[in-house]
C-alpha positions as CSV (number, residue, x, y, z in Angstrom):
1,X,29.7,59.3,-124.7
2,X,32.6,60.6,-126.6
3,X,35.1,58.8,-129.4
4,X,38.2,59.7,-126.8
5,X,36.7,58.1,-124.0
6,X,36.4,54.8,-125.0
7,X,40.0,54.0,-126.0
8,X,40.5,54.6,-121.9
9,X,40.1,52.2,-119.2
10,X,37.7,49.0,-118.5
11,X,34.2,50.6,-117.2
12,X,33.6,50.5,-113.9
13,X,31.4,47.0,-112.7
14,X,32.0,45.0,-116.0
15,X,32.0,41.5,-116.0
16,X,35.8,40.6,-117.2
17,X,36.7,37.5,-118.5
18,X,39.9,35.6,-120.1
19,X,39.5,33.3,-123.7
20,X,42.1,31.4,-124.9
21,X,41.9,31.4,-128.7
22,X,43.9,28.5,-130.2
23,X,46.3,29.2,-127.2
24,X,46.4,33.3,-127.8
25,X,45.1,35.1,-125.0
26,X,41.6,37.2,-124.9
27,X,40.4,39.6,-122.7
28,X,36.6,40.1,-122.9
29,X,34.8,42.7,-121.1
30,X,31.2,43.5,-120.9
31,X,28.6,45.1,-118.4
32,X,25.7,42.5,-120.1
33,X,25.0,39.5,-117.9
34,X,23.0,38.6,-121.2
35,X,25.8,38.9,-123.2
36,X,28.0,37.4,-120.7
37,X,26.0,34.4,-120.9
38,X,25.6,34.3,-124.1
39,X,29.4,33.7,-124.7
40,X,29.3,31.1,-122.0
41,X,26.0,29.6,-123.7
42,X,27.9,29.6,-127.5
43,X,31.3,28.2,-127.1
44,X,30.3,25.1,-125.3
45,X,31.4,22.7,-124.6
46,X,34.9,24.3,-123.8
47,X,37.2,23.8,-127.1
48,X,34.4,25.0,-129.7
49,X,36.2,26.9,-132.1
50,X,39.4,26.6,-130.2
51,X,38.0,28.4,-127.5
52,X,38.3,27.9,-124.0
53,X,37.9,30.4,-120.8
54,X,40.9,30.5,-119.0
55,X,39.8,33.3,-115.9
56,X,41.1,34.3,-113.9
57,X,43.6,37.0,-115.0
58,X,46.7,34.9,-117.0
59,X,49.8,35.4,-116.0
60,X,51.9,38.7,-117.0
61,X,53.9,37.2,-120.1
62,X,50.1,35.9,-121.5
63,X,48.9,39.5,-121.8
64,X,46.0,39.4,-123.9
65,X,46.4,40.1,-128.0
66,X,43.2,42.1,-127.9
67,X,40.3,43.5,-125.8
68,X,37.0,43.4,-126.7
69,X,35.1,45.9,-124.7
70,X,30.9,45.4,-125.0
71,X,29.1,48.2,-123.5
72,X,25.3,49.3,-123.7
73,X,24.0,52.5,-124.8
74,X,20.4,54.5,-125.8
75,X,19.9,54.5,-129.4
76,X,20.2,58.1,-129.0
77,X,23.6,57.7,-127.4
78,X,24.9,55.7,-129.9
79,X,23.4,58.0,-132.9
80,X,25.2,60.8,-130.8
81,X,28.8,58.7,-131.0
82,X,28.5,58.2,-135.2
83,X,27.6,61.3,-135.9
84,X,30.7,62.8,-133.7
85,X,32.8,60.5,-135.7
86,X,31.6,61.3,-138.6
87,X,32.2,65.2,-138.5
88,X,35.6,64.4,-137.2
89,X,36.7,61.7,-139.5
90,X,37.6,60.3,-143.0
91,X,34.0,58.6,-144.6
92,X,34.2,55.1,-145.9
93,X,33.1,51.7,-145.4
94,X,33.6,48.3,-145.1
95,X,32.4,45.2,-145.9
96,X,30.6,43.6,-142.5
97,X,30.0,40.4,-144.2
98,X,30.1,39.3,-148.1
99,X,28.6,42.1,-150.3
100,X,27.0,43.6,-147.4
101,X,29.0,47.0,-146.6
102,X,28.3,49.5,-143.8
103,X,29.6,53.1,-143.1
104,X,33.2,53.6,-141.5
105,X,34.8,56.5,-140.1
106,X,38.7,56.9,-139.9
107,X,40.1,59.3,-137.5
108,X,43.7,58.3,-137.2
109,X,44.2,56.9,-133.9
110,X,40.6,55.1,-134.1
111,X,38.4,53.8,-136.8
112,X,34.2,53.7,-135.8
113,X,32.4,51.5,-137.8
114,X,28.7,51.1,-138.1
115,X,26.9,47.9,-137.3
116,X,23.6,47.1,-138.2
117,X,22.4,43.2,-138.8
118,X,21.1,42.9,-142.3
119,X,18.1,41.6,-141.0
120,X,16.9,44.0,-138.5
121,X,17.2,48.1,-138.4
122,X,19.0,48.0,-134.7
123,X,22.1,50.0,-135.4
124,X,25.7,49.7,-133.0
125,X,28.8,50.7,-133.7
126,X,32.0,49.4,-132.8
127,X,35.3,51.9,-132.0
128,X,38.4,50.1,-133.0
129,X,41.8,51.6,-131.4
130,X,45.2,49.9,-131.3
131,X,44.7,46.4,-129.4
132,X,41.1,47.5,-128.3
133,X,37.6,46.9,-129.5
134,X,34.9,48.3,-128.1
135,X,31.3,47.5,-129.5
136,X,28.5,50.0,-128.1
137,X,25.0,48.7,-128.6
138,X,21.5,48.8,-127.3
139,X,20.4,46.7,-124.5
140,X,18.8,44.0,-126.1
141,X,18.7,40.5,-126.7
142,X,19.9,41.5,-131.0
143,X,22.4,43.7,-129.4
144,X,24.0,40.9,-126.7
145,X,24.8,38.5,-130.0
146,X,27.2,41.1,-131.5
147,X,30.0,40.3,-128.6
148,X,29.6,36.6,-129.6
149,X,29.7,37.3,-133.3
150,X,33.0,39.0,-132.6
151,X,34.9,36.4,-130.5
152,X,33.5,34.1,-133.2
153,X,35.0,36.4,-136.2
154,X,38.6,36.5,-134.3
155,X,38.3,32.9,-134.0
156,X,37.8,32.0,-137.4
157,X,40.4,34.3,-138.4
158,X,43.1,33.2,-136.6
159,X,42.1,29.7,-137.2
160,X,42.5,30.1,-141.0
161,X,45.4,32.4,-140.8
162,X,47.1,29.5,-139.3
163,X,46.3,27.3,-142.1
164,X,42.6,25.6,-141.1
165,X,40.9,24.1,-144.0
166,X,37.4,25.3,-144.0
167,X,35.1,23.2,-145.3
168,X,30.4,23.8,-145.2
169,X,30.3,20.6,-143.2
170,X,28.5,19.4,-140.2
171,X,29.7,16.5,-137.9
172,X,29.6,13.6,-135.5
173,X,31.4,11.2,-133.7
174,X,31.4,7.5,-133.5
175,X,34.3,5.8,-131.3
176,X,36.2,8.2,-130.8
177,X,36.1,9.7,-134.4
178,X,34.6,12.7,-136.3
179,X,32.8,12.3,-139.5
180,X,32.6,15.2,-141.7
181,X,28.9,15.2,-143.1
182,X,29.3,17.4,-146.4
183,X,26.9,18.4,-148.7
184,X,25.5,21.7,-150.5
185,X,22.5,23.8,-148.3
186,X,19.6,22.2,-148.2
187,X,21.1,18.6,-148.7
188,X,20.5,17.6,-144.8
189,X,23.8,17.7,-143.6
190,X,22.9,18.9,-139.9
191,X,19.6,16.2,-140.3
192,X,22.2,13.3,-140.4
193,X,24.6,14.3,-138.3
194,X,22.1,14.9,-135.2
195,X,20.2,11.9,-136.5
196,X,23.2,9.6,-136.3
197,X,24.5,11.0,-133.0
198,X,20.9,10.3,-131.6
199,X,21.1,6.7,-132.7
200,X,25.3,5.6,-132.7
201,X,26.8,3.8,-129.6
202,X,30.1,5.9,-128.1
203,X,28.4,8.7,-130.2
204,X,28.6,12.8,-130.2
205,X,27.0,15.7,-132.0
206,X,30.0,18.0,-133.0
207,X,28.6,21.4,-135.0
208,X,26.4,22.9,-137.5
209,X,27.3,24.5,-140.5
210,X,31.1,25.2,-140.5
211,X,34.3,22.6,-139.8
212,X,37.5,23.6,-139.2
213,X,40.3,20.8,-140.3
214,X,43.8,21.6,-138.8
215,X,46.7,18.6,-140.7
216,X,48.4,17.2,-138.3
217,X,50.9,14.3,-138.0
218,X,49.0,11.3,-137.9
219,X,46.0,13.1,-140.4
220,X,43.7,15.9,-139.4
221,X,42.0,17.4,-136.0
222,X,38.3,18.8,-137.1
223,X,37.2,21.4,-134.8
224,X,33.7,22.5,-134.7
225,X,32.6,25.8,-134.9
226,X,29.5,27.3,-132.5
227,X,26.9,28.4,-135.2
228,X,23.1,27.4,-133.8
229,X,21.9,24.4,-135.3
230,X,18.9,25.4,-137.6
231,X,16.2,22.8,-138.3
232,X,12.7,22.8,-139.3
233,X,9.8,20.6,-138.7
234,X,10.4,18.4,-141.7
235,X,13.9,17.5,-140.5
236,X,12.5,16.9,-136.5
237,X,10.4,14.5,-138.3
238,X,13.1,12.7,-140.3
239,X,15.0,12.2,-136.6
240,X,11.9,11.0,-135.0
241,X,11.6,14.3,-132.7
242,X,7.8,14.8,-132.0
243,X,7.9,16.6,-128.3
244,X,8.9,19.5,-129.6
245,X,6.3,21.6,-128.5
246,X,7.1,21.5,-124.8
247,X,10.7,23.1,-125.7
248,X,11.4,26.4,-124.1
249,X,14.5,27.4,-126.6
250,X,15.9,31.0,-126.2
251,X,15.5,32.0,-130.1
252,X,11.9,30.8,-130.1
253,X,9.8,29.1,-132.2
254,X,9.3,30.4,-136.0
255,X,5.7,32.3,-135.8
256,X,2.5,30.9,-136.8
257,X,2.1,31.3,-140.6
258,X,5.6,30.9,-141.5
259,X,7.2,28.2,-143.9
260,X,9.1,26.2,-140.5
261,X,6.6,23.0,-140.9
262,X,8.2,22.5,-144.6
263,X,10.9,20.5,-145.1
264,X,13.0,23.1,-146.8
265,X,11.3,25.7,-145.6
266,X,13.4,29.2,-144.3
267,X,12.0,29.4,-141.2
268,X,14.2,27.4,-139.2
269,X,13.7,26.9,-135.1
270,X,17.8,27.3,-134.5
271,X,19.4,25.5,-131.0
272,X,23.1,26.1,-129.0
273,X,24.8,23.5,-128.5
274,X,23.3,23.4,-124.7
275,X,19.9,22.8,-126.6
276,X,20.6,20.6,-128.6
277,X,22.0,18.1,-125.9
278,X,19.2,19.5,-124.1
279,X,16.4,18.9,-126.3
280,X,17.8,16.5,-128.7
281,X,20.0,14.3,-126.1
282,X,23.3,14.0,-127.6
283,X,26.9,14.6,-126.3
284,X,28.3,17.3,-127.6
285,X,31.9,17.0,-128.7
286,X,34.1,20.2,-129.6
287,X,36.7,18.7,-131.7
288,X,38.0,14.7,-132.5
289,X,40.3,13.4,-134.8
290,X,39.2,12.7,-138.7
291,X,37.6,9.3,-139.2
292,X,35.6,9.6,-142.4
293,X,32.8,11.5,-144.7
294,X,29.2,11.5,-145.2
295,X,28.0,12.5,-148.0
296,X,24.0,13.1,-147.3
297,X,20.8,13.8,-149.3
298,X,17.8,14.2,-147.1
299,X,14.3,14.0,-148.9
300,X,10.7,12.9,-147.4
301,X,10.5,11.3,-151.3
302,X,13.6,10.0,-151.7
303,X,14.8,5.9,-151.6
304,X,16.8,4.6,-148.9
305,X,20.4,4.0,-150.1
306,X,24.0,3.5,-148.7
307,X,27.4,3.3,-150.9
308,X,31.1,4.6,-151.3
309,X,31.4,7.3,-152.9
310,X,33.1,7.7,-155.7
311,X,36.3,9.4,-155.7
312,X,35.2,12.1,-158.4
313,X,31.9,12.6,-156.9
314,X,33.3,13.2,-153.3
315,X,36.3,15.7,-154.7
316,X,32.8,17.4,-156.4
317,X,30.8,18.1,-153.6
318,X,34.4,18.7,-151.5
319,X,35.6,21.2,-153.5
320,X,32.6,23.1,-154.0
321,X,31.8,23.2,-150.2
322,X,35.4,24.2,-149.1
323,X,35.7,27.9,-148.0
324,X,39.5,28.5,-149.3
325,X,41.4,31.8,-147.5
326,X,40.6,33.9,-149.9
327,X,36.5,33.4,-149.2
328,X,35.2,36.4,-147.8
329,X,32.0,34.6,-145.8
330,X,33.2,37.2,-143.1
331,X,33.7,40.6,-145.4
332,X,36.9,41.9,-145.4
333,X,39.5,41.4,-141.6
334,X,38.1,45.0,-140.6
335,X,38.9,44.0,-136.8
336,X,42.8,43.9,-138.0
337,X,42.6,40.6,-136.1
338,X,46.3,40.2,-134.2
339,X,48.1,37.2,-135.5
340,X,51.5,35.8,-133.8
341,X,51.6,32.6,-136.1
342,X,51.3,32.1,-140.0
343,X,51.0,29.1,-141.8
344,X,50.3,28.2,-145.8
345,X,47.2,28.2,-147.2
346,X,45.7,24.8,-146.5
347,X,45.8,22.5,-149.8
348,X,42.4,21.0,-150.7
349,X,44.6,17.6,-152.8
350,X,46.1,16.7,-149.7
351,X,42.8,16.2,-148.0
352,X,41.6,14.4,-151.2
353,X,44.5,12.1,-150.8
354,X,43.9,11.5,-147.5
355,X,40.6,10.8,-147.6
356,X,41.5,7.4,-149.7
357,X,42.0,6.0,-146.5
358,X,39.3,6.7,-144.9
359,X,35.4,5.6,-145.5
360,X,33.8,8.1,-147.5
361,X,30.0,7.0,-148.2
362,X,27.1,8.7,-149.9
363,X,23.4,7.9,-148.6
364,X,19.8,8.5,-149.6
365,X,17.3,9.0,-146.6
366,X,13.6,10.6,-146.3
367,X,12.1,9.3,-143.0
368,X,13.3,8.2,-139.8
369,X,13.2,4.2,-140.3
370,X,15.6,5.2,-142.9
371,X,17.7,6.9,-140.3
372,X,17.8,3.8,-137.9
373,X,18.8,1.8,-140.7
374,X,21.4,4.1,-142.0
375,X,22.4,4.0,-138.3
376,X,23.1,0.1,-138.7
377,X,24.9,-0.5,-141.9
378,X,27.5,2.6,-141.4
379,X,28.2,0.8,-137.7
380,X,28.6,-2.6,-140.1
381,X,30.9,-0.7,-142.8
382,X,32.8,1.1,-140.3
383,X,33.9,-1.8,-138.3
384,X,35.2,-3.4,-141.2
């Protein structure tokens, strides 16, 4: 497999495939019914990061902005591809993700760039031409997650290039509405949100980790973004959640001698969205209108308690969880993501202002009797 032959035509018995990213088209191509899958498995339900499939083939004035090619290789074939480019090419590198950088290889009309998860030694690599990307990788279940992890990076990036605030929040919805649940790592935020969307009336789980808040006329649209839901055993036991063991989840469970049964523990068993309604029996909801803020702290010692918060304390925690455009969470835009639309950079005082209509609560919980009765005062706060 040659440098020049991949800038060519789709291969031959691919799997091709048309995403809609925030209304820009996306052609996806891939000879991996893993990896396939895998993209059908992550952005669920349709709207997930602004994401929806839109095959077949759009029409001729919707021709796709990019191509992302994912083909599978032989490590040998793949050690066989860098090493061409790098006797051909200009040596650098990039930045994969924040202060994590890689070796790249510039050769005028394409750019190969090494990919290797900083947790594993499996090593890719990834041939970027003009409006084509086309990842070759081994044949594993490592290897299928790099074509989701790349839909997901173009996602994001056009999202905050067209002025999404960014904030390290997780979410539900009650009637209709999505409450941000923000806090620091470690403070529970994914604990509550599940935990509430298990218990709530007219209810919904929207996303882990990452929200993406997009101002519009009436206030803001939060759209959730598909990272797995990571939880360990103490926070299954703060939701109630003891048949655990009869799960068949497609990560697995964290092996025997690991930290998972602590309650901040590292080892985390981590659920798509199709597993956590699944397993955990909640709706799943991709985006919603703003309704309020949670501000959570999740401790098997902790006291029960439910309040506003205050202004100061909420811009606090706000501010320090907000991932502004300049945050590099993804490393530097080494895809060149193609974006039609630009907007200014989302301002963290309007939301702040906003929010003074809206409840914004802090609460104290450590089991799950405090969960059912967090459940029943924020219904009675809400409704008045």
């Amino acid at each position: 497999m040659r440098v020049s032959e991949l800038a060519g035509g789709d291969p031959a018995g691919a799997t091709t495939r048309y995403l809609l990213v925030r209304s820009r088209p996306l052609k996806i191509v891939t000879t991996s019914a893993g990896a396939d899958g895998l993209v059908s498995e992550t952005f669920w339900p349709p709207g997930m990061l602004g994401v929806t499939d839109t095959s077949p083939e759009p029409e001729p004035e919707s021709e796709p902005d990019l191509t992302v090619v994912d083909l599978t290789c032989d490590p040998a074939g793949i050690h066989e591809l860098l090493s061409e480019a790098a006797a051909g090419a200009v040596r650098g590198s990039y930045e994969l993700t924040r202060n994590y950088r890689l070796p790249r290889f510039d050769g005028g009309a394409w750019t190969v760039f090494t990919l290797q998860d900083v947790n594993s030694d499996e090593v890719a690599a990834l041939v970027r031409t003009e409006g084509r990307i086309t990842l070759v990788r081994p044949q594993s279940t490592l290897g299928d997650r790099w074509l989701t992890r790349i839909i997901r990076d173009v996602a994001t990036r056009i999202a905050k290039a067209e002025g999404s605030l960014v904030l390290h929040s997780s979410a539900f919805v009650h009637d209709g509405g999505a409450y941000l649940v923000i806090g620091d790592s470690g403070a529970g935020k994914s604990t509550t949100a599940v935990a509430l969307a298990r218990l709530l009336p007219a209810s919904g789980w929207m996303g882990n980790d990452r929200m993406h808040l997009d101002r519009q006329a009436e206030g803001y649209r939060v759209t959730a973004c598909p990272l797995p839901l990571a939880v360990n055993k103490g926070s299954l036991d703060v939701m109630g959640v003891t048949d655990f063991g009869s799960w068949s989840v497609r990560a697995g469970f964290p092996p025997p001698g690991s930290d998972w049964d602590r309650f901040h523990g590292e080892d985390k068993l981590k659920l798509s969205s199709q597993e956590v309604s699944r397993y955990l029996g909640v709706r799943v909801v991709p985006d919603a209108p703003l309704a309020g803020v949670l501000l959570p702290r999740v401790d098997l010692t902790a006291e029960y308690s439910l309040e506003p918060a205050t202004p100061g304390h909420a811009a606090e925690v706000i501010k320090r969880n907000c991932f502004s455009l300049d945050d590099n969470l993804y490393g530097e835009d080494w895809l060149n993501v193609p974006v039609r639309r630009r907007a200014a950079p989302p301002s963290v005082g309007t939301f702040l202002e906003h929010l003074t209509g809206r409840p914004v609560l802090r609460c104290s919980l450590g089991s799950a009797a405090d969960v059912a009765k967090l459940a029943d005062e924020f219904q009675e706060i809400v409704r008045s």
